[in-house]
Backbone as a chain_set.jsonl record, in Angstrom:
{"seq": "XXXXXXXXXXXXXXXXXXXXXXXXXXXXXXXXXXXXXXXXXXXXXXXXXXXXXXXXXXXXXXXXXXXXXXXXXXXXXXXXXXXXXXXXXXXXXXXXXXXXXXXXXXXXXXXXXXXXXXXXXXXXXXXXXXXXXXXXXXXXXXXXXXXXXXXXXXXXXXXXXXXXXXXXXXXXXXXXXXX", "coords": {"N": [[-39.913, -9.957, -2.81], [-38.806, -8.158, -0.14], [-38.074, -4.499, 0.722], [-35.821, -4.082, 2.251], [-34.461, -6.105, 1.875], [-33.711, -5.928, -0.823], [-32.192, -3.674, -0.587], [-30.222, -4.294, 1.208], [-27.29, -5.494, 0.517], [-26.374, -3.634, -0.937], [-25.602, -1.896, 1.379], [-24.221, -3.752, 2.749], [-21.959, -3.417, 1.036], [-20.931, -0.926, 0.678], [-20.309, -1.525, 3.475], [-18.008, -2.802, 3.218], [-16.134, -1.642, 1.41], [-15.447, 0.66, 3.107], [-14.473, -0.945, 5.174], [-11.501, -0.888, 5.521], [-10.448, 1.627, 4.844], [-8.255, 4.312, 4.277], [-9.265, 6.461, 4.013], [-12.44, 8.832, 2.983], [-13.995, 10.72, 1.482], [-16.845, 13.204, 1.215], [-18.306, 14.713, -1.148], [-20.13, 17.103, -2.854], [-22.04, 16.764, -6.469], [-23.724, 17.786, -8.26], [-24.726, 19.419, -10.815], [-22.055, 19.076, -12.505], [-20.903, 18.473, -15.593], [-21.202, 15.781, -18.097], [-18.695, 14.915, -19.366], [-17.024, 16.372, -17.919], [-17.219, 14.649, -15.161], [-16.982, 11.945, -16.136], [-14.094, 12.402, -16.342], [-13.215, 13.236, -13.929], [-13.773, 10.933, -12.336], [-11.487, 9.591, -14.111], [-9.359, 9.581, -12.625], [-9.085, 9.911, -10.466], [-9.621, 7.082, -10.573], [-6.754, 6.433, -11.288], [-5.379, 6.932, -9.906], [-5.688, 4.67, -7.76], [-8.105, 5.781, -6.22], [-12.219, 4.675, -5.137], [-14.926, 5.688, -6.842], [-18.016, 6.766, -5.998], [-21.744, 7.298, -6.203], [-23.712, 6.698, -3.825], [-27.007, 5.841, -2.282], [-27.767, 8.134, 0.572], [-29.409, 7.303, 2.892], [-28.102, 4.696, 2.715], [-25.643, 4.876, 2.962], [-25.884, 5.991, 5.65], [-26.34, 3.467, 7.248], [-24.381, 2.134, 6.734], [-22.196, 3.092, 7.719], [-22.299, 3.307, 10.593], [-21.663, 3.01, 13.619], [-18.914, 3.142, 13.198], [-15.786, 4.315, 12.559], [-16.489, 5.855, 10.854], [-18.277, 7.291, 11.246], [-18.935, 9.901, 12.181], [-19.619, 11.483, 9.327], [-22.466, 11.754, 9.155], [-23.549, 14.187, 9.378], [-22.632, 15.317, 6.875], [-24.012, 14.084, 5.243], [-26.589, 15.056, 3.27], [-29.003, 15.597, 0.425], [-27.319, 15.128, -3.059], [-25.021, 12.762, -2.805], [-21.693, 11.872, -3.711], [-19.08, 9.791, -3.086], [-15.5, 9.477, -2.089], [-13.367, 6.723, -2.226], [-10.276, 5.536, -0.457], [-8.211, 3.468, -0.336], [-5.435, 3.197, 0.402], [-3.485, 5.69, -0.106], [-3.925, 8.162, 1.423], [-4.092, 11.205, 1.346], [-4.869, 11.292, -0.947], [-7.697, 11.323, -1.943], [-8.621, 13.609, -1.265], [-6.611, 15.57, -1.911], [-6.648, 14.706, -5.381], [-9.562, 15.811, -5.639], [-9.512, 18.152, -4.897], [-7.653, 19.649, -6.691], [-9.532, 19.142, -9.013], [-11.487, 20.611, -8.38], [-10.846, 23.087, -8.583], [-11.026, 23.433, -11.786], [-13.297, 22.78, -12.079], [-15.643, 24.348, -10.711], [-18.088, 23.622, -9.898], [-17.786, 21.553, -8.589], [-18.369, 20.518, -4.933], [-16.484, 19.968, -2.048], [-17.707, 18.49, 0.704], [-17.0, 17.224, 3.222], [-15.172, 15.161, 5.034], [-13.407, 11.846, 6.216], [-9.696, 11.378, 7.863], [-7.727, 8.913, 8.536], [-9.089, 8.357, 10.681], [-10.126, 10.618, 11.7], [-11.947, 13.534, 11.365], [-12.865, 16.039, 9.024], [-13.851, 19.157, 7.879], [-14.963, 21.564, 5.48], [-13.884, 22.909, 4.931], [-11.204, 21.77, 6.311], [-10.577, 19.345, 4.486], [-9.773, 21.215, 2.367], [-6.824, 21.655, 3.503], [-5.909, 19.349, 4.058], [-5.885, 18.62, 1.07], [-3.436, 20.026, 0.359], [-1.294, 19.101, 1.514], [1.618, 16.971, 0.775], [1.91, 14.058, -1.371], [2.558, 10.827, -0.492], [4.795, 9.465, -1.613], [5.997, 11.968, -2.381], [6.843, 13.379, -0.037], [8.571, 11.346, 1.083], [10.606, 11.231, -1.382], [11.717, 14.144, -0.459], [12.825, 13.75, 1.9], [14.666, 12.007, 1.614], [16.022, 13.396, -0.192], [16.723, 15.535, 1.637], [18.84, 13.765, 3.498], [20.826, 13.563, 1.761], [21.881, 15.81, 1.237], [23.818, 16.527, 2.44], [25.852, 14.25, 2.516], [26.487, 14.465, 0.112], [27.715, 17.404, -0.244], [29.86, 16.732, 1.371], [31.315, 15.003, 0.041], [31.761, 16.525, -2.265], [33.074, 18.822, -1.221], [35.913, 17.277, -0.852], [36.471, 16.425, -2.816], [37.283, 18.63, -4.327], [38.946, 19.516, -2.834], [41.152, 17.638, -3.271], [41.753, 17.904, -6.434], [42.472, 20.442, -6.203], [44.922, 19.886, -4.793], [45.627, 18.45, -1.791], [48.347, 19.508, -0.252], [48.263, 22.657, -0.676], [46.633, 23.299, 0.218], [46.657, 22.386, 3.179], [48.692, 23.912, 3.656], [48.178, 26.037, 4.156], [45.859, 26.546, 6.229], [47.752, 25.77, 8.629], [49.036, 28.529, 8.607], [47.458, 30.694, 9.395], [46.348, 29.836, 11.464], [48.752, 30.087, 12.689], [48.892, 32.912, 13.326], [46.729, 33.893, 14.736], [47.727, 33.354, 17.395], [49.521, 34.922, 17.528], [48.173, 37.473, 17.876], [46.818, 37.867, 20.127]], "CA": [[-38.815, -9.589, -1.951], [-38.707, -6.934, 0.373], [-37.162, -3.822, -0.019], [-34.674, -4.193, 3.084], [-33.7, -7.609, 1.567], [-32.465, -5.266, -1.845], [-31.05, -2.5, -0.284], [-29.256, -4.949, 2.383], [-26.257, -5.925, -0.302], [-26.007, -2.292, -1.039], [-25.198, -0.908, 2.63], [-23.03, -4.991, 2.874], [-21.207, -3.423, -0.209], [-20.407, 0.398, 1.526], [-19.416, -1.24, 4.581], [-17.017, -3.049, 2.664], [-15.344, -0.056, 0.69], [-15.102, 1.618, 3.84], [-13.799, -1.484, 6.29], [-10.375, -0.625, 5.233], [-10.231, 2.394, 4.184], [-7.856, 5.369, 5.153], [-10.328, 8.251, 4.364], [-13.474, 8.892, 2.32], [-14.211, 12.486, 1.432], [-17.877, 13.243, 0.455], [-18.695, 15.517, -2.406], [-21.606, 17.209, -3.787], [-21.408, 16.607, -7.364], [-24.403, 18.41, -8.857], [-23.406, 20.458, -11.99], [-21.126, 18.475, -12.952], [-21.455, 17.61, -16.87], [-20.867, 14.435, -17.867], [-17.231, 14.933, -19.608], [-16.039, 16.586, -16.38], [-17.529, 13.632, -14.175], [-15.959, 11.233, -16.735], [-12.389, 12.787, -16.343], [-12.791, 13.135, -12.515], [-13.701, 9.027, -12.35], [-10.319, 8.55, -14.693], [-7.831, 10.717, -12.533], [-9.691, 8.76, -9.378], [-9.357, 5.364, -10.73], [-5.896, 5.95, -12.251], [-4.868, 6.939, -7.877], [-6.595, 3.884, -6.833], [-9.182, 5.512, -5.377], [-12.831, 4.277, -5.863], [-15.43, 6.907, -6.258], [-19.306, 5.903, -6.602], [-22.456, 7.64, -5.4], [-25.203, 5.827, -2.802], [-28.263, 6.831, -1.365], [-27.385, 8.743, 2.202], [-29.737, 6.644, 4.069], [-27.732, 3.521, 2.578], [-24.294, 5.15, 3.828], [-25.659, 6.034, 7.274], [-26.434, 2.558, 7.811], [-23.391, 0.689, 6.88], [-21.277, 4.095, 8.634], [-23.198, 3.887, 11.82], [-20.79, 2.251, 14.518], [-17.452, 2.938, 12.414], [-14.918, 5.526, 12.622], [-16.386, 7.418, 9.637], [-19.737, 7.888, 11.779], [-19.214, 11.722, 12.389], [-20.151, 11.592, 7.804], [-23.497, 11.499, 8.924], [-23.969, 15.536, 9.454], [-22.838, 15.446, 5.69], [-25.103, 13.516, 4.127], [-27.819, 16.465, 2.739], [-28.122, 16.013, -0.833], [-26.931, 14.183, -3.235], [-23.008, 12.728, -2.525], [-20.774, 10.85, -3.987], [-17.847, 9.038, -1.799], [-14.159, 9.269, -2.61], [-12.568, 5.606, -0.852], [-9.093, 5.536, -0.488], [-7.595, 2.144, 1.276], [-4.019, 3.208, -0.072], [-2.968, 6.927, 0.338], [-5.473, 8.614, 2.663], [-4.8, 12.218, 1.528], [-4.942, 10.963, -2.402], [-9.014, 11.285, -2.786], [-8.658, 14.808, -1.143], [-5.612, 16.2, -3.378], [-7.327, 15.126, -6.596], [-10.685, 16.218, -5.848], [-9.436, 19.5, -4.453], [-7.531, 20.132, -7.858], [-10.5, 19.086, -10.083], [-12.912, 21.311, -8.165], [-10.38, 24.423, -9.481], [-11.327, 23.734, -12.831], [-14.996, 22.777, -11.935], [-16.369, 24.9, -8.992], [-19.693, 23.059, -9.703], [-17.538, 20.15, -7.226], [-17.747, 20.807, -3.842], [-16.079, 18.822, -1.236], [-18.52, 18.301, 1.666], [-16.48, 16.846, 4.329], [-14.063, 13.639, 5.22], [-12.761, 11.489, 7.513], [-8.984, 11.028, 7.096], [-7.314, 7.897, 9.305], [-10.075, 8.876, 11.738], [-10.392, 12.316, 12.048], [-13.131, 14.039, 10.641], [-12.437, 17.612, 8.848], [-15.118, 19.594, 7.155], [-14.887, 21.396, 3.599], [-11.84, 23.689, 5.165], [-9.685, 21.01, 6.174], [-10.525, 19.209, 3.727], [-8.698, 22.078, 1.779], [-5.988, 21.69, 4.438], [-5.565, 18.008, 3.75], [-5.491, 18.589, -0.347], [-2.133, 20.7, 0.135], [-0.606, 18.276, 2.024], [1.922, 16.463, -0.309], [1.627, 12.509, -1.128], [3.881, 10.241, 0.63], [6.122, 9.174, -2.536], [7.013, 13.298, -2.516], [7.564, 13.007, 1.023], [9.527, 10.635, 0.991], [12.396, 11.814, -1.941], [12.319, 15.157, 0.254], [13.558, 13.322, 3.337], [16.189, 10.639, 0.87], [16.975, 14.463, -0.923], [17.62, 16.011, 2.616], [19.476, 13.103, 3.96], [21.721, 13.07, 0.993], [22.091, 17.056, 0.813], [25.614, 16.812, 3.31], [27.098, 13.485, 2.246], [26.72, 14.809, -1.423], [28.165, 18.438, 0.035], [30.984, 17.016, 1.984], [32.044, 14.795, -1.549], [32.288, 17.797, -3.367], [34.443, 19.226, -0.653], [36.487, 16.333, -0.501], [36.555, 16.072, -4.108], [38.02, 19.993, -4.376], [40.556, 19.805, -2.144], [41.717, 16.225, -3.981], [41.686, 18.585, -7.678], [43.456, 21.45, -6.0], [46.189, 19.331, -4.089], [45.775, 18.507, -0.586], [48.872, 20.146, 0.628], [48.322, 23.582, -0.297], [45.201, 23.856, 1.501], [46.838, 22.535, 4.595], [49.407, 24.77, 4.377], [47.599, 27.672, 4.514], [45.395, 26.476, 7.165], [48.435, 26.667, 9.708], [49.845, 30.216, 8.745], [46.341, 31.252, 9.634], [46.374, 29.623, 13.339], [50.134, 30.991, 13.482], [48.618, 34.622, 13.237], [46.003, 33.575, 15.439], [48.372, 34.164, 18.711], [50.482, 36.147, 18.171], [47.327, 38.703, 17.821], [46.66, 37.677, 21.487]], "C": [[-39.077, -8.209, -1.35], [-37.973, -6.507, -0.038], [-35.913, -3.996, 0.888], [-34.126, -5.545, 2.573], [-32.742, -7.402, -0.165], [-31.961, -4.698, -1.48], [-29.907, -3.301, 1.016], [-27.55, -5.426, 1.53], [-25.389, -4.645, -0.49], [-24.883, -1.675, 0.211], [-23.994, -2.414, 2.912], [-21.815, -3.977, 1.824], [-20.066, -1.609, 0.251], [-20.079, -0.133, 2.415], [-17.988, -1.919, 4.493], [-15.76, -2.576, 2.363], [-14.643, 0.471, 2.052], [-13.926, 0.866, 5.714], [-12.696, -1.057, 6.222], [-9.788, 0.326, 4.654], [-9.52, 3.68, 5.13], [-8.444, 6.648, 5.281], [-11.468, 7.805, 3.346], [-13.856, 10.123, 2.547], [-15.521, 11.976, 0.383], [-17.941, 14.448, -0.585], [-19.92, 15.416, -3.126], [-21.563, 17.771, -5.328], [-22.456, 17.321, -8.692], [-23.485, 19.416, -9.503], [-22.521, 20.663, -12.587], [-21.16, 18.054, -14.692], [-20.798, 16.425, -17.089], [-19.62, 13.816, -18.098], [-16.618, 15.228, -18.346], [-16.259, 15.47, -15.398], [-16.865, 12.442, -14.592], [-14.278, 11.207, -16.361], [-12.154, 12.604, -14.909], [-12.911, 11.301, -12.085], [-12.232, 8.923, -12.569], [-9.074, 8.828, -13.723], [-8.431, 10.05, -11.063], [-9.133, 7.341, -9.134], [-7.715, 5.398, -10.6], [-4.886, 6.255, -10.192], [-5.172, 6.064, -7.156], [-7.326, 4.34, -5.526], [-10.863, 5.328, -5.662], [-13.793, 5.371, -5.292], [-16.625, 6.259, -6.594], [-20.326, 6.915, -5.413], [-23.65, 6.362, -4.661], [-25.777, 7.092, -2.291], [-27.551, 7.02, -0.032], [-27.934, 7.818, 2.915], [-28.892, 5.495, 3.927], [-26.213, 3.914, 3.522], [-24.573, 5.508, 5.218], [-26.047, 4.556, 7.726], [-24.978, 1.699, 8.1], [-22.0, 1.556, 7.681], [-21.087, 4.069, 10.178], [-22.157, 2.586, 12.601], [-18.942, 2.265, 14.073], [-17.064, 4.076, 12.502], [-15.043, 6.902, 11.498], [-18.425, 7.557, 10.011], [-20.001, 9.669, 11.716], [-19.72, 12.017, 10.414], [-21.208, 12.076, 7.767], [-24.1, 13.168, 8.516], [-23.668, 16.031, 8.013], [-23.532, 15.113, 4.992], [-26.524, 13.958, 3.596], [-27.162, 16.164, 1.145], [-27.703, 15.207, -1.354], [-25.208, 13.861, -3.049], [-22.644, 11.743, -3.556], [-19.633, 11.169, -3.286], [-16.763, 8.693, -2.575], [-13.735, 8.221, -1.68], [-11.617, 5.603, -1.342], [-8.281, 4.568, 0.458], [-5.879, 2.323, 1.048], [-3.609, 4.347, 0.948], [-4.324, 7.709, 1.013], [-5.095, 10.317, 2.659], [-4.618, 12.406, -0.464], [-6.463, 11.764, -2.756], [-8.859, 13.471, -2.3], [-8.013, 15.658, -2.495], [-5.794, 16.193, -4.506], [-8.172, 16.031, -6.863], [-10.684, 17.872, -5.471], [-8.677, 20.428, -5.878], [-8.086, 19.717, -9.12], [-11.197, 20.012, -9.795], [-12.003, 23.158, -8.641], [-10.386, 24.621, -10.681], [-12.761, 23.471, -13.268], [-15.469, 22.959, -10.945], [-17.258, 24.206, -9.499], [-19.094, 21.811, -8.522], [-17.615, 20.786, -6.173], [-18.159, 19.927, -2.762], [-16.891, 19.299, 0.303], [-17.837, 18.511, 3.01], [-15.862, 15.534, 4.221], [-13.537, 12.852, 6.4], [-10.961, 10.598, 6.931], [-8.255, 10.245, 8.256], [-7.944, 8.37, 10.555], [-10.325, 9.774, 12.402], [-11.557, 12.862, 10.724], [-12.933, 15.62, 10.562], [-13.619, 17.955, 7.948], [-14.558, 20.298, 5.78], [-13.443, 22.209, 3.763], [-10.911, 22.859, 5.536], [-9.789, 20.166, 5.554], [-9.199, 19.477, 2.728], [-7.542, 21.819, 2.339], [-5.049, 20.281, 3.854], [-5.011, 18.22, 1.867], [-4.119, 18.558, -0.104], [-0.971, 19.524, 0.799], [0.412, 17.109, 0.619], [2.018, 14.785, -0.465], [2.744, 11.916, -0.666], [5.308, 9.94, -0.758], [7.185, 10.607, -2.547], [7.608, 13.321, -1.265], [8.942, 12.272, 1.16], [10.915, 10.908, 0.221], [12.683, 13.405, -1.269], [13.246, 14.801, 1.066], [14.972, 12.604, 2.732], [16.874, 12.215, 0.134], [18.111, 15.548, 0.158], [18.648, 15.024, 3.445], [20.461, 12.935, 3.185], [22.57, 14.266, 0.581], [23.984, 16.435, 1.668], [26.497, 15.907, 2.893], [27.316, 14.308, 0.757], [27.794, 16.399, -0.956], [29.655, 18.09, 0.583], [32.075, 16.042, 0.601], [32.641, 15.767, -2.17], [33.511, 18.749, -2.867], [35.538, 18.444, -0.798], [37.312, 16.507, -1.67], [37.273, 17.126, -4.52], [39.32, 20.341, -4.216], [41.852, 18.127, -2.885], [41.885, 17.421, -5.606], [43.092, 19.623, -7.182], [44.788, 21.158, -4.777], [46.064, 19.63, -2.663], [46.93, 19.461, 0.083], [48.675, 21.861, 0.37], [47.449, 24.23, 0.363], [45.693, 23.375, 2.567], [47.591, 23.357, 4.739], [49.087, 25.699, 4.874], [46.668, 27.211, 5.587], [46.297, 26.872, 8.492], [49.152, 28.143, 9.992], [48.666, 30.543, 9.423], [46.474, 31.273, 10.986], [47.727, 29.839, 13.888], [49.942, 31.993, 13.958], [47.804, 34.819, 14.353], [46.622, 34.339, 17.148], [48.849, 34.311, 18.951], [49.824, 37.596, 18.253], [47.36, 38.724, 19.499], [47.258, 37.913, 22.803]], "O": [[-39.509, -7.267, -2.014], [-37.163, -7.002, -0.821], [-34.857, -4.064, 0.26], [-33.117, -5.93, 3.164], [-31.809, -8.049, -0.64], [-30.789, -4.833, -1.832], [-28.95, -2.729, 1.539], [-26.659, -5.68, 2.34], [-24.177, -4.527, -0.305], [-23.765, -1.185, 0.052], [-22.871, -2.084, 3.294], [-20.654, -4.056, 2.227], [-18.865, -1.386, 0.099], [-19.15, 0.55, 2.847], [-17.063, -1.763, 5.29], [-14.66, -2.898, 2.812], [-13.43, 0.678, 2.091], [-13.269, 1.385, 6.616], [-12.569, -0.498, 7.311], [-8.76, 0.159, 3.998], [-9.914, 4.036, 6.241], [-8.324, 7.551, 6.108], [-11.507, 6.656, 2.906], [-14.043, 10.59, 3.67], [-15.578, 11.154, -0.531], [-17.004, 15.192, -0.296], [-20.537, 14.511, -3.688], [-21.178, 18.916, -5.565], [-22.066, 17.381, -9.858], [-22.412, 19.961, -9.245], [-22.064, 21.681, -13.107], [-21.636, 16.926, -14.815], [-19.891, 16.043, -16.349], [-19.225, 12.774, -17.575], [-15.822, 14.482, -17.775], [-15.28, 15.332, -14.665], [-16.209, 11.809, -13.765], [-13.519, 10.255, -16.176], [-11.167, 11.984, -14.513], [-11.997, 10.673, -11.552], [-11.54, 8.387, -11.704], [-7.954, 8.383, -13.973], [-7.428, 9.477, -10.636], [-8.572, 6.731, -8.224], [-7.22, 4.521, -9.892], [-3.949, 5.648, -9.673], [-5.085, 6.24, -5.941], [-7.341, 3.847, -4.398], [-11.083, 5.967, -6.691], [-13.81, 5.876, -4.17], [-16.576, 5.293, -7.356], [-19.994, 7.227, -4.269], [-24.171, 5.377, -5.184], [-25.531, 8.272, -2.038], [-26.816, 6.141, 0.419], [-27.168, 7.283, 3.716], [-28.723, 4.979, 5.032], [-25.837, 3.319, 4.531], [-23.657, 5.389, 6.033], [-26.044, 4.528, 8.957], [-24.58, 1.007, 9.037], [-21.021, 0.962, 8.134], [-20.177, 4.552, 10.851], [-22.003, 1.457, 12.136], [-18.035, 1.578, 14.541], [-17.89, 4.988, 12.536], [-14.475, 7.97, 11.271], [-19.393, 7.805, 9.293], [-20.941, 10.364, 11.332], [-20.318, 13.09, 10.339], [-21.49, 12.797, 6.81], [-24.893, 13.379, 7.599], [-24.261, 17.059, 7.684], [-23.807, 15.772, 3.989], [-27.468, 13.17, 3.545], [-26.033, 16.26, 0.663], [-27.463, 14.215, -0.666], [-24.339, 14.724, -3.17], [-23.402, 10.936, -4.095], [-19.211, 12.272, -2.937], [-16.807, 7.888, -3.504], [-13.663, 8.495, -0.482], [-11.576, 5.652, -2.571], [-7.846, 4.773, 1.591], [-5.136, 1.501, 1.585], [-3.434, 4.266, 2.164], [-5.534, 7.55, 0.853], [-5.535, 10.967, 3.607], [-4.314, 13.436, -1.064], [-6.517, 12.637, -3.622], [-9.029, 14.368, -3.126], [-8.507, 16.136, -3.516], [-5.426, 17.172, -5.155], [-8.075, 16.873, -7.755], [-11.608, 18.653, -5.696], [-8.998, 21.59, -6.124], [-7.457, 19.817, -10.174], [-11.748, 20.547, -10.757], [-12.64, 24.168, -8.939], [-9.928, 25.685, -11.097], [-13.305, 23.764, -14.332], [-15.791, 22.057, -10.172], [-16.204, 23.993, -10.1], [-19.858, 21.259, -7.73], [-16.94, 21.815, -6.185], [-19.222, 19.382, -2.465], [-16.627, 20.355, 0.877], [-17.941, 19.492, 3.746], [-16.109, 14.846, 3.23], [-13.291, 13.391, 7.48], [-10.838, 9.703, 6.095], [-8.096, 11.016, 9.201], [-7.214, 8.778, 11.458], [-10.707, 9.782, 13.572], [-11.756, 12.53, 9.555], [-12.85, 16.368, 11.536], [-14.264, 17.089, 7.357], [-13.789, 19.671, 5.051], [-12.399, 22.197, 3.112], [-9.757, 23.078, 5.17], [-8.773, 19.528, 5.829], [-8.24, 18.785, 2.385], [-6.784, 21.653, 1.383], [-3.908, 20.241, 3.394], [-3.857, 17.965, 1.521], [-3.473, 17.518, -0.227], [0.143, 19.336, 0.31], [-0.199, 16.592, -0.317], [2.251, 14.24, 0.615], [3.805, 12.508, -0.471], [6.499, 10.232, -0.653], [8.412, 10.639, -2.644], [8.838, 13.289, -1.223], [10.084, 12.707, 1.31], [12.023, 10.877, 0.757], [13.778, 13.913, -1.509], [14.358, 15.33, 1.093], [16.078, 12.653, 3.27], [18.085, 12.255, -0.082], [19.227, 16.043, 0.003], [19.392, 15.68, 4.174], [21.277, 12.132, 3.637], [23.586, 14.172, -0.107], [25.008, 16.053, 1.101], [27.686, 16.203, 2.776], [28.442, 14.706, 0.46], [28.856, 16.348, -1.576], [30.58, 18.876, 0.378], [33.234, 16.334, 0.307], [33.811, 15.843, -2.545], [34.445, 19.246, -3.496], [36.494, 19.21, -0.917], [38.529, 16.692, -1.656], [38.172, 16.733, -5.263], [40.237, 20.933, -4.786], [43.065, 17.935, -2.801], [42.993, 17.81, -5.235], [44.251, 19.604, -7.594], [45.394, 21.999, -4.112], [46.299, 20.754, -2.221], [46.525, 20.215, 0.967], [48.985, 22.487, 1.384], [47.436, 25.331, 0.913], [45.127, 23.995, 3.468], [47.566, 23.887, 5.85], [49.546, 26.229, 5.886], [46.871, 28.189, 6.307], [46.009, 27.785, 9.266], [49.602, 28.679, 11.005], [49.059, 30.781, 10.565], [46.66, 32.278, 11.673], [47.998, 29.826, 15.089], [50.575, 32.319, 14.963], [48.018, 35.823, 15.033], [46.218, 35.31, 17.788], [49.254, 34.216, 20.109], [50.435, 38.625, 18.546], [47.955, 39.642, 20.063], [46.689, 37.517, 23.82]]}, "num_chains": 1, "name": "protein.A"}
């Protein structure tokens, strides 16, 4: 067998990973020991995203015509590829708070729903918060006023509707006769 007839399953198998995928951040993973590379896999997997190194020439083949073409100017070196077909700024946000307890990681470059950022936005992307937090911000700010105007509601129901209206009109009595 030729060799393009083994490595052809390989680059079938990356263009796979990557048909559907919302980002893929590369990382050069030298210096890594094997407990820390262990832990970064489990905290990977446990985000569904799948991490695995290939040879560069195998990823510029099965890259080459696809939206995560601009990769190629990363591929120096050895990499391993964060895929993420779920949350697309998941592989970033882990790998950006593993590499603060193992500078030996560092994040290459990415392409995130088809934009291509290098090792600073990258960084950029980490901070960004995942959509589930998103999301109870927006259901926490959408709920801040009804919950606020309850409690008003709820106040003036405790401390007897009428004496809070009364005093509302002495107020706009005073009002104009200042005038």
């Amino acid at each position: 067998m030729a060799k393009v007839e083994l490595k052809q399953p390989i680059v079938q198998e990356i263009s796979e990973n990557i048909k559907d995928a919302q980002s893929v951040v590369v990382v050069d993973y030298r210096g890594l020991t094997v407990a820390e590379d262990t832990q970064l896999r489990k905290a990977l997997r446990e985000a569904g995203v799948s991490y695995k190194v290939y040879k560069n020439t195998l990823v510029n083949r099965a890259i080459a015509g696809t939206e995560f073409e601009s990769l190629k100017e990363s591929l120096e070196g050895p990499s391993a590829f964060a895929i993420s077909k779920d949350d697309a700024t998941a592989p970033a946000r882990i790998l950006a708070k593993f590499a603060k307890t193992a500078p030996a990681l560092e994040i290459k470059a990415g392409v995130v729903e088809g934009t291509f950022y290098d090792a600073n936005g990258m960084k950029a992307i980490a901070n960004v918060p995942s959509r589930e937090e998103l999301l109870s911000k927006l259901l926490g700010s959408l709920q801040s006023p009804i919950t606020n105007l309850a409690r008003v509601l709820n106040q003036i129901a405790e401390n007897g509707g009428a004496v809070a209206t009364e005093a509302a009109p002495s107020e706009e009595a005073e009002a104009p006769a200042e005038a």
